[in-house]
C-alpha positions in Angstrom: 165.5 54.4 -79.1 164.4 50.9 -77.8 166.6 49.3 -75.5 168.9 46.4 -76.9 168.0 43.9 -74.5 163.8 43.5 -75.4 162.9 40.5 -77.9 162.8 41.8 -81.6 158.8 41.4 -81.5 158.7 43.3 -77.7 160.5 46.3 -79.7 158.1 45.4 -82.7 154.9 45.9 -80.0 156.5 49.0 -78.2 157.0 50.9 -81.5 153.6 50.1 -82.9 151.5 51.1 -79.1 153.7 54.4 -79.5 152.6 54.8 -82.8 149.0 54.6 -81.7 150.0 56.9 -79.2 149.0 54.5 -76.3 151.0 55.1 -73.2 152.6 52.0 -71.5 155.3 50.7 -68.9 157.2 47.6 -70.3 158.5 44.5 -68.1 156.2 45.6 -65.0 156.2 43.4 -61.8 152.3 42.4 -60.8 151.9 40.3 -58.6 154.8 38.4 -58.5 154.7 38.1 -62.3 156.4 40.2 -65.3 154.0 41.7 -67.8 156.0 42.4 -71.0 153.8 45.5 -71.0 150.9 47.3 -69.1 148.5 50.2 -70.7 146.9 51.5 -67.6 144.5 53.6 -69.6 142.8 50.5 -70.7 143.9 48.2 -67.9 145.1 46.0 -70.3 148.1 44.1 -70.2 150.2 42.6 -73.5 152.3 39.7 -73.3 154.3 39.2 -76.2 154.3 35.3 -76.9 156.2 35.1 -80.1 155.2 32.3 -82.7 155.4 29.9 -80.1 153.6 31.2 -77.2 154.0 30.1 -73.7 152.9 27.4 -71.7 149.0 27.6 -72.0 148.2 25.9 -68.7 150.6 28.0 -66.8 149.1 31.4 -68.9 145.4 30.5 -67.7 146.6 30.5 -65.0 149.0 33.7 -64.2 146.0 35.4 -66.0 143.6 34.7 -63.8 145.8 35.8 -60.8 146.9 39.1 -62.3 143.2 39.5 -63.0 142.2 38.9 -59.6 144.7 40.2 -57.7 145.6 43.8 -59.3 142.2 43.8 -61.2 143.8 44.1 -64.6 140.1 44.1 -66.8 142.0 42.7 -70.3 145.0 40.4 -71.0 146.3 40.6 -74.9 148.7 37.6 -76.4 150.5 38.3 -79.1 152.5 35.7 -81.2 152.8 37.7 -84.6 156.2 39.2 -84.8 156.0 41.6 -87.9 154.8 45.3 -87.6 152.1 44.7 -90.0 150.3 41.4 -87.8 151.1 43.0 -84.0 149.3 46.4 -85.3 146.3 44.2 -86.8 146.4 42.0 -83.3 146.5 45.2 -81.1 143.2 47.2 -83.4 141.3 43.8 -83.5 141.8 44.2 -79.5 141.3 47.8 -79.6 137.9 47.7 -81.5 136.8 44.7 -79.5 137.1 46.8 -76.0 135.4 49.8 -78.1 132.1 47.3 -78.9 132.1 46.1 -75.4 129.0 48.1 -72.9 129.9 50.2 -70.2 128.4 49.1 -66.9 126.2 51.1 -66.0 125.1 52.3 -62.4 122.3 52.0 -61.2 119.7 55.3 -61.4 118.8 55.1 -57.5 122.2 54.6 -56.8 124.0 58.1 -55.5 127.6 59.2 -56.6 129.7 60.0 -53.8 130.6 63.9 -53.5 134.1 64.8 -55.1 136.5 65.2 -51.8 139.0 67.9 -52.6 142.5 67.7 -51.1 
């Protein structure tokens, strides 16, 4: 069950990235900010901006620090509220990180050895 106090749409976006069978955290405190929810997996976080959205200046720019500063790779805004629109948002994301290369090392480079603890 979703808890009561979460926007209609951030219950909309938890039910649908459980669905997918992503796992996330929800309302997690990076660096002095709130991301409505983090999927470590992909290192993405999803803010859920409803039909209005936020401030845009101010999002540039608490993007750029959670980027920098806890080296999140991918920051999602969603401002559809219905099931149907958030699950097409979140694939469209989803497939976009899928089409996007892996860096590569270099050949020369060498791994370090695994350290067992």
């Amino acid at each position: 069950m979703l808890p009561k106090d979460y926007t209609k749409q951030e219950n909309v976006i938890a039910e649908v990235l459980s669905e997918i069978g992503l796992r996330y955290d929800q309302q997690v405190p990076i660096s002095g900010y709130i991301a409505d929810f983090f999927v470590p997996e992909l290192g993405m976080v999803i803010e859920a901006d409803g039909i209005y959205g936020h401030l845009k200046k101010r999002d540039v720019k608490r993007d750029a620090d959670i980027m920098r500063i806890y080296g999140v790779e991918n920051i999602l805004h969603i401002k559809e509220n219905s099931k149907v629109g958030v699950k097409d948002t979140l694939w469209q994301a989803l497939n976009k990180l899928a089409e996007e290369p892996l860096l590569q090392q270099p050949e020369s480079a060498e791994l370090p050895s695994p350290r067992l603890v």
